[in-house]
C-alpha positions, 0 to 999 in steps of 0.5 A: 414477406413480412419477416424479410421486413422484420429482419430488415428492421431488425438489422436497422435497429441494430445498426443505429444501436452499434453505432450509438454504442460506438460513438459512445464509447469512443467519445467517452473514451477520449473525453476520459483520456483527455481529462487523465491528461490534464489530471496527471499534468497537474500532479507537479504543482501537487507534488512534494518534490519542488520542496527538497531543498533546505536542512533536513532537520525535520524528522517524519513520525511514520519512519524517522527520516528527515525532511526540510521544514517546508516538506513537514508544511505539507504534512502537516495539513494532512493524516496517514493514508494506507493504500492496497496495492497488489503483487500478482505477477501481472502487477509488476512492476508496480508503481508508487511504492519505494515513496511510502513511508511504511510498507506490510507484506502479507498474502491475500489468497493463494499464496499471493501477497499485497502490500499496505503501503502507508503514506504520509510524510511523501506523496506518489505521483502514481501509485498500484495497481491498487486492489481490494481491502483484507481485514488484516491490513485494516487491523495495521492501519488501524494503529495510525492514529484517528481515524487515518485514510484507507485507499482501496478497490472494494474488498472482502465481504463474505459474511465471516472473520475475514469481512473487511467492508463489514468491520469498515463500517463497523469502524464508523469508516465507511463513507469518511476516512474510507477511501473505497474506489467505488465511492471516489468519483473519476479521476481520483482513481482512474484505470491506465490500460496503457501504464501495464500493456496486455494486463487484465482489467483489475491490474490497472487501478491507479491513483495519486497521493496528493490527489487522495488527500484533496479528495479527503479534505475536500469532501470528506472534511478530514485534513489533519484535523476531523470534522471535530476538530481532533487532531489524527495524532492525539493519541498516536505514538511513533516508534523509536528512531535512530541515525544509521550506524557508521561505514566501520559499524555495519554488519555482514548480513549480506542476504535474507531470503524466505517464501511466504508460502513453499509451494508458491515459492517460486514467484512470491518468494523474496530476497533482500540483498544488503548494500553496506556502502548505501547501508539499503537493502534491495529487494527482489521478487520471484528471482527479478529485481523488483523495480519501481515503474515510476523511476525504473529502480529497484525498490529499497529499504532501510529497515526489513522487519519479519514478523512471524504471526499465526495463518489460518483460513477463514473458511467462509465460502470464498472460492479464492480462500480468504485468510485471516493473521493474527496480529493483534497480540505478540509474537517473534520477529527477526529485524535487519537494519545496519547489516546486522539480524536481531531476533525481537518480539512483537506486540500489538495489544489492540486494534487501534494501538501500532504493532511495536518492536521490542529486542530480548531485555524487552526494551523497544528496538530504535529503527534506522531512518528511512523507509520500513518494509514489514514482512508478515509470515504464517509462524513456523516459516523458515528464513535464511540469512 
């Protein structure tokens, strides 16, 4: 008698917490798309896209492209931000990615690449999906003058070389210029279930451009200036720019086409195909075309650099295998920019200085203005063009 009167209890108790539990989550659920909603219907009154208008007389210091004066307003107010974005295949198509400035490809594990896209001079209403941080892309981002923003969804962390949350503190960056998912409130980033249907739970981060810098400024105190009163660009040097050649003076190169790593060369491989009417390059991914899912285009550029830098493994016990690139000194490159390939060099003496670009006499290269897309590959990789 008494367990039937337990069971009964028991089933009770476990109704009354299922329906909790389901008032719950589908009250939180619909507050949460009800405050997405509003969130992302503001992003127009953030957007840069209303100040397209006027002569483009003002160049960008990230890639040389030319804005109006009331676009270069807008940046001036605030400092480079370099946010992780993913590349597995069920990220794609990813978003917010042809606004960036500059973009890094390198792999992350597995023979799976993630993109550092560095904003400053536009913004993204929605940019990722967004993912975790990797040392390497740190050591990149590092050369954008004081103290520049970091965009990510946690990152790597076991004890090693390839510690990226470890060197983020060491860096002093850990709850300032740091901008790591866990530590930026709800709807700074938010996850959309239904941008990338059917998708895994981490392939569905996303956040906006304009709303990371508010967030920055307002509870981190950084603008252009820091708490100091230090301007980001004190000691930041730009590369060297150039108008694109002429119709008459571009080249043939009409393909370019390599894998990051062979035996995963199949999805991960890249291809970008040249224009010389637009003079942009197209990139497609694994044989697609590698389109933006905020516009439904194709991703273009106006410069491709391949930087040929040494891989190896970390090997500090992560089952996924973190991986550790050697961009911090020099080495060879290829550059395709006008229809044209130039084998260069590449130097990055420090951590805090840009990676540069530097043609046989050794004099720094000028780069056609426009987006920038750096490919990193393990030295030795074959590309053909």
């Amino acid at each position: 008698m008494l367990t039937k009167k337990v069971a009964i209890l028991v089933s009770v108790v476990l109704f009354i917490l299922s329906a909790s539990l389901s008032y719950y989550y589908f009250g939180y659920s619909v507050k949460n798309k009800e405050t997405l909603e509003k969130y992302q219907s503001s992003l127009s009154a953030d957007s840069d896209e209303e100040l397209n208008g006027g002569p483009k007389t003002e160049e960008c210091p990230l890639n040389g492209r030319l804005y109006s004066k009331a676009q270069k307003g807008r940046w001036d107010k605030r400092r480079p931000m370099g946010i992780m974005v993913e590349n597995h295949l069920d990220a794609r198509p990813q978003s917010g990615l042809p606004n960036a400035d500059v973009i890094y490809e390198v792999v992350a594990e597995g023979g799976i690449t993630r993109f550092l896209a560095v904003f400053y001079c536009q913004d993204a209403k929605v940019i990722g999906p967004v993912r975790s941080a990797r040392i390497y892309f740190l050591k990149l981002l590092e050369g954008y003058g004081r103290l520049p923003l970091y965009a990510h969804v946690g990152g790597a962390n076991t004890p090693g070389p390839a510690d990226a949350l470890g060197e983020i503190n060491e860096l002093g960056w850990d709850g300032y210029n740091d901008l790591n998912q866990f530590a930026v409130p709800y709807p700074y980033y938010y996850r959309d279930y239904e941008r990338l249907p059917n998708r895994a739970t981490e392939h569905t981060m996303y956040a906006a451009t304009s709303k990371l810098w508010k967030f920055a400024a307002k509870d981190r105190k950084l603008t252009n200036v820091d708490k100091k009163g230090a301007s980001w660009d004190k000691d930041f040097t730009p590369w060297e720019f150039k108008d694109e050649a002429p119709a008459s003076n571009r080249g043939k190169v009409a393909k370019i086409s390599f894998p990051f790593w062979s035996q995963f060369g199949g999805d991960y491989s890249v291809t970008w195909t040249y224009d010389k009417k637009t003079n942009t390059y197209s990139r497609i991914n694994g044989g697609d075309p590698f389109i933006d899912k905020n516009t439904g285009k194709t991703h273009t550029a106006k410069s491709i650099i391949v930087v040929f830098a040494k891989e190896s493994a970390a090997n500090d016990g992560y089952p996924g295998g973190h991986m550790l690139y050697g961009i911090v000194g020099s080495g060879d490159g290829i550059l395709f920019q006008d229809g044209k390939a130039a084998e260069i060099n590449w130097k990055k003496p420090k951590d805090n200085q840009m990676i540069r670009f530097y043609d046989s006499s050794g004099k720094e290269v000028s780069l056609v203005r426009g987006q920038v897309f750096v490919e990193i590959l393990p030295t030795g990789n074959k590309v053909t063009y």
